[in-house]
C-alpha positions as CSV (number, residue, x, y, z in Angstrom):
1,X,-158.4,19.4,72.0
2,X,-160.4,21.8,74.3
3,X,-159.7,22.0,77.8
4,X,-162.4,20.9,80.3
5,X,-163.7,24.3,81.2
6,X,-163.6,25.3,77.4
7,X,-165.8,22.3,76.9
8,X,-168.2,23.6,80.1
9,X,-168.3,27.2,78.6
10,X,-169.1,25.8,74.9
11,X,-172.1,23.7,76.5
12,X,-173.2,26.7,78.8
13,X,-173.3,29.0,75.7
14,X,-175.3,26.3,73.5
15,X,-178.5,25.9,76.7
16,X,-178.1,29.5,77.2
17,X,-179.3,30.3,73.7
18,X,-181.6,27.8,73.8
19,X,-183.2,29.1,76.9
20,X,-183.5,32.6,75.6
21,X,-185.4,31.2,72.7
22,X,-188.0,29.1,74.8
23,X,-186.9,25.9,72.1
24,X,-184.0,23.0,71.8
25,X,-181.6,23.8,69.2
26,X,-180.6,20.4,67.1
27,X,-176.8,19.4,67.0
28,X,-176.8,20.5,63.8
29,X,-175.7,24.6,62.5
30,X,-179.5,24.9,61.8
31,X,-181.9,25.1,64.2
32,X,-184.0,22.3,64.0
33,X,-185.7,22.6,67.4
34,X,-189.2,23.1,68.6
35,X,-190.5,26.5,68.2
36,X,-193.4,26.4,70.0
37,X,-194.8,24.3,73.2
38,X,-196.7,21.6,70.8
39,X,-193.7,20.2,69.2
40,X,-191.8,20.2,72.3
41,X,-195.0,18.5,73.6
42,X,-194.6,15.9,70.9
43,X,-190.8,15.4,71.9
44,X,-191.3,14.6,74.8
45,X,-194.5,12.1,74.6
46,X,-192.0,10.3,72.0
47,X,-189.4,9.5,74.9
48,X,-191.8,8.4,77.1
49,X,-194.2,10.7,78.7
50,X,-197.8,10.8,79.3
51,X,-200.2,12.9,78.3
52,X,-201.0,13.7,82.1
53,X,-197.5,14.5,83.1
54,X,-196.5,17.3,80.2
55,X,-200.0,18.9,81.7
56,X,-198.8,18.7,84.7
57,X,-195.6,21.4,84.4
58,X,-195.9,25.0,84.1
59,X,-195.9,26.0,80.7
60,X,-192.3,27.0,79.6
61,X,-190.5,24.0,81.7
62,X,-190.4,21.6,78.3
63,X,-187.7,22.8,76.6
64,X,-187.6,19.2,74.5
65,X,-184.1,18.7,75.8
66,X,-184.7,15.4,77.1
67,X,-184.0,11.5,75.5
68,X,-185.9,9.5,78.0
69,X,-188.3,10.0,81.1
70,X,-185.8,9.1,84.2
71,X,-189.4,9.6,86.4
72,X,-190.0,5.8,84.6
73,X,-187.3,4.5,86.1
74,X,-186.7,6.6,89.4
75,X,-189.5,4.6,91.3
76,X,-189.9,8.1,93.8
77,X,-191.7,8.0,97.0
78,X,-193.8,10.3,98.7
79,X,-191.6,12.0,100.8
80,X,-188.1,11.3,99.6
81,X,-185.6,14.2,98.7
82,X,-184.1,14.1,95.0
83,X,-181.5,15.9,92.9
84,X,-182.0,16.3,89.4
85,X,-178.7,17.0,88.0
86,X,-178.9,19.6,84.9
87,X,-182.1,20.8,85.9
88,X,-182.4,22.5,82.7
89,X,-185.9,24.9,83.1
90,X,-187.0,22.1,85.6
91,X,-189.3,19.7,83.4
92,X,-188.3,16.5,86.0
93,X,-188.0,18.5,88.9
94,X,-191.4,19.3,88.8
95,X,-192.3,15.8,87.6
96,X,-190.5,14.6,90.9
97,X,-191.9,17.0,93.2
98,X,-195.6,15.9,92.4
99,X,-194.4,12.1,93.2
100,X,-192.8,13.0,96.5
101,X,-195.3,15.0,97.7
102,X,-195.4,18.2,99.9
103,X,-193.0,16.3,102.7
104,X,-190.7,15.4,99.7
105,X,-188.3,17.7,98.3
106,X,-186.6,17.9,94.9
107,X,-183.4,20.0,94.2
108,X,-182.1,20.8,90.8
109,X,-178.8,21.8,89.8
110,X,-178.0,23.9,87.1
111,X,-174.6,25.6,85.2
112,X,-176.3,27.8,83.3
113,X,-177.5,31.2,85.2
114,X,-180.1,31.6,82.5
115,X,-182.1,28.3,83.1
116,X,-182.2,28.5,86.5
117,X,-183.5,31.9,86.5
118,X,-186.0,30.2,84.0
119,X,-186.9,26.8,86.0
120,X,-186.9,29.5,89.3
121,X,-189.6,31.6,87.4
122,X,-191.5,28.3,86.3
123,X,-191.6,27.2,90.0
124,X,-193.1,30.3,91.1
125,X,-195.7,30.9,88.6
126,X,-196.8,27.6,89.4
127,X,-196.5,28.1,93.3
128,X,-194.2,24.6,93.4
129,X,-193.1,25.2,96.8
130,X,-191.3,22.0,97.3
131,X,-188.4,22.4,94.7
132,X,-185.3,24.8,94.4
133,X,-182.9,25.4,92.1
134,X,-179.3,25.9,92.6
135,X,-176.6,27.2,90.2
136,X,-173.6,24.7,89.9
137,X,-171.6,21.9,88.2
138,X,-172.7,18.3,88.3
139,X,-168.4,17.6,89.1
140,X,-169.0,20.2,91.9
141,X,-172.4,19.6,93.6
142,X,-173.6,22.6,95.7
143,X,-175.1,19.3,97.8
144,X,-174.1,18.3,101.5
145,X,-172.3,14.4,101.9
146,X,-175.0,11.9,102.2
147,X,-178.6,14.2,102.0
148,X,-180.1,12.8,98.7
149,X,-181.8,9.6,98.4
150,X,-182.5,9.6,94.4
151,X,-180.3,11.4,91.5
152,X,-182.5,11.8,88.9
153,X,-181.1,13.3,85.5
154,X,-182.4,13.3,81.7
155,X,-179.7,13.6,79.2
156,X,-177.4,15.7,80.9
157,X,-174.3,13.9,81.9
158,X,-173.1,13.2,78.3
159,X,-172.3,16.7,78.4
160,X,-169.4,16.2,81.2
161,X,-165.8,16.7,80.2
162,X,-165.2,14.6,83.2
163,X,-168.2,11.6,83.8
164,X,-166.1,9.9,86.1
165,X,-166.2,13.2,88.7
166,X,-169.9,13.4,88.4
167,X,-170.7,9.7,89.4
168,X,-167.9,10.3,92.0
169,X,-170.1,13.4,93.7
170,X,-173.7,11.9,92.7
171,X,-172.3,9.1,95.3
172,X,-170.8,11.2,98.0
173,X,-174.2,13.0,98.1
174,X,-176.3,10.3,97.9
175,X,-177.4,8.6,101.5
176,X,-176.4,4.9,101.9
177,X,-179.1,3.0,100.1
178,X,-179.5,5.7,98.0
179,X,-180.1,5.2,94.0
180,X,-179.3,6.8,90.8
181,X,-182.2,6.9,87.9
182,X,-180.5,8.6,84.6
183,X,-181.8,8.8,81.4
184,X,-178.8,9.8,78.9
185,X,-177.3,9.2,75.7
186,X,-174.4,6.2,75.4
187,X,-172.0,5.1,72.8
188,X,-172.7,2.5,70.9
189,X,-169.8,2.2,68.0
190,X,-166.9,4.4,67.7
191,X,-167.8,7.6,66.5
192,X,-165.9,9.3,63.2
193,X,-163.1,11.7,63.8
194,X,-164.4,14.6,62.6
195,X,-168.0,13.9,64.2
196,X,-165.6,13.8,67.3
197,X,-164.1,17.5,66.7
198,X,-167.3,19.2,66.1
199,X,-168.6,21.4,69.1
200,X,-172.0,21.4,67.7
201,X,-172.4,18.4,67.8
202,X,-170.5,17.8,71.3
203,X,-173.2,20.0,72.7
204,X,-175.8,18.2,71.0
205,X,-175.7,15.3,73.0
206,X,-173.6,13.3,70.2
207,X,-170.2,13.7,70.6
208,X,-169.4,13.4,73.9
209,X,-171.7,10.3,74.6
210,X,-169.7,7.2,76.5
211,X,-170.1,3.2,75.9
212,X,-171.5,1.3,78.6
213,X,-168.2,-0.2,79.5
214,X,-166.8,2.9,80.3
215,X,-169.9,4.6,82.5
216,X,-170.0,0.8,84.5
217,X,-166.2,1.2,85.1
218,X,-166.9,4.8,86.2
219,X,-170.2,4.2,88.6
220,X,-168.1,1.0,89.9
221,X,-165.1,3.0,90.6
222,X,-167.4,5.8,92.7
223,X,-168.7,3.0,94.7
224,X,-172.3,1.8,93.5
225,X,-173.3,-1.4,92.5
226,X,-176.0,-3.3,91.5
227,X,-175.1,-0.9,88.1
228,X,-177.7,-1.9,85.1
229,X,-177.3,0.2,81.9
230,X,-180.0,-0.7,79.5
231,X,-179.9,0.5,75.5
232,X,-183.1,1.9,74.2
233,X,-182.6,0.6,70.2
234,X,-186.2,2.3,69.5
235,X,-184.6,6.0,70.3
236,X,-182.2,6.1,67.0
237,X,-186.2,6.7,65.0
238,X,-185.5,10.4,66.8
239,X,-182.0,10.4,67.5
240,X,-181.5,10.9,63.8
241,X,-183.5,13.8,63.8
242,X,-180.6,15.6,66.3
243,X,-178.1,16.1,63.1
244,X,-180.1,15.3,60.0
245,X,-178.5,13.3,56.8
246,X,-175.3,12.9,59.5
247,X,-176.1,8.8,60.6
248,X,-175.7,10.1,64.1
249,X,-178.1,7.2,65.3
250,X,-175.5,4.7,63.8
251,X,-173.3,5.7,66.8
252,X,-175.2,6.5,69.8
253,X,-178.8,5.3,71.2
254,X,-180.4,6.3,74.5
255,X,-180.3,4.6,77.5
256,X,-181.4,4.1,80.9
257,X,-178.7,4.0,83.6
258,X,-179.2,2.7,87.5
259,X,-177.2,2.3,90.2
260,X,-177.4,1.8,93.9
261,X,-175.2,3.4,96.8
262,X,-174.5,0.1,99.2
263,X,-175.8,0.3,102.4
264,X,-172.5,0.2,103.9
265,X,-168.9,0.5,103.3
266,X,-167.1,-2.5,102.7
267,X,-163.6,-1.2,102.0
């Protein structure tokens, strides 16, 4: 079995090509991604977003990575400061930064050099001056204790070699009160052994997906509560498009995840 940071380089290779071709590459060998901006455009308005708010990023941030809109779910304020954890070329961080306004600010974190370079370029062209990008690991959050008051992130944490480290630093940055809004992929029957082994599909969001059991027992151990993970049956219709003629949807669906930071420490 791969190591953790053999797991972290695999994934940073796979969104590093991806990058460098302006498209999502599929779990499968082929490339089955969009190769242009209209079928990312499509993508994306079939996991949830508007018309209004794909016009509303600079042109290149829409990789088509995502498998839900976390922004649906994230309730953001004007004002409020927000994390978006895998950041990717900064689709939801610029999503968040026009719902938080110019007194808000919205920070995304990234492993991969080349898509922060890419979401930093986005942000200038567009003159976003309210969101920055920082290189780092979601285990290892380049984030103060306590400075966040929503973690925002869009199928990124399935990724982790280590899930339970990343809820464990999205609540030690997170202010008391504070709430997590995640779109990701979850597990919903054991997957095959050999689906299992397969780095392609590990860094296509399939393989290293978690069951709700596991990701409650994880937020619940970091500390949050009032935890609701919520199975969205209607993604498997593009899920199985991630590995075709593999029955990947038969084993994963997307889902939205929530959790609160208490307002206080009761241990």
């Amino acid at each position: 079995m791969a190591s953790q940071d053999e797991i972290r380089q695999q994934v940073r290779f796979a969104y590093t090509a991806v990058v460098r071709a302006d498209s999502a590459c599929c779990a499968s060998t082929s490339c089955c991604a969009p190769s242009d901006e209209s079928v990312a455009e499509l993508l994306a308005r079939g996991i949830g977003y508007s018309r209004e708010e794909l016009a509303a990023v600079p042109e290149g941030a829409n990789l088509g990575l995502g498998c839900g809109n976390p922004q649906a779910i994230a309730d953001l304020q004007p004002g409020e400061i927000v994390l978006d954890l895998g950041s990717g070329a900064g689709f939801d961080s610029f999503l968040a930064a026009r719902q938080v306004g110019p007194m808000g600010v919205v920070l995304g974190v990234d492993m991969t050099p080349d898509m922060v370079s890419k979401a930093r370029a986005n942000a200038a062209k567009a003159d976003i001056a309210n969101v920055s990008f920082r290189l780092g690991e979601i285990e290892h959050l380049p984030v103060a204790d306590a400075t966040v008051d929503v973690i925002i992130s869009n199928c990124v944490i399935n990724l982790s070699p280590d899930k339970a480290q990343v809820f464990r630093e999205a609540f030690r940055v997170l202010k008391p009160g504070g709430r997590l809004a995640i779109s990701d992929i979850i597990l919903t029957a054991p997957l095959p052994p050999d689906m299992l082994d397969e780095v392609a599909l590990y860094t296509g969001c399939v393989a290293g997906a978690a069951n709700i059991a596991e990701l409650a027992a994880w937020l619940a151990a970091a500390g949050f509560c009032t935890i609701h993970i919520t199975p969205k049956d209607a993604s498997r219709d593009y899920i199985q498009h991630w590995a075709p003629g593999r029955g990947v949807e038969n084993y994963i669906a997307s889902a939205n995840i929530e959790a609160v930071k208490p307002l206080w420490n009761n241990a």
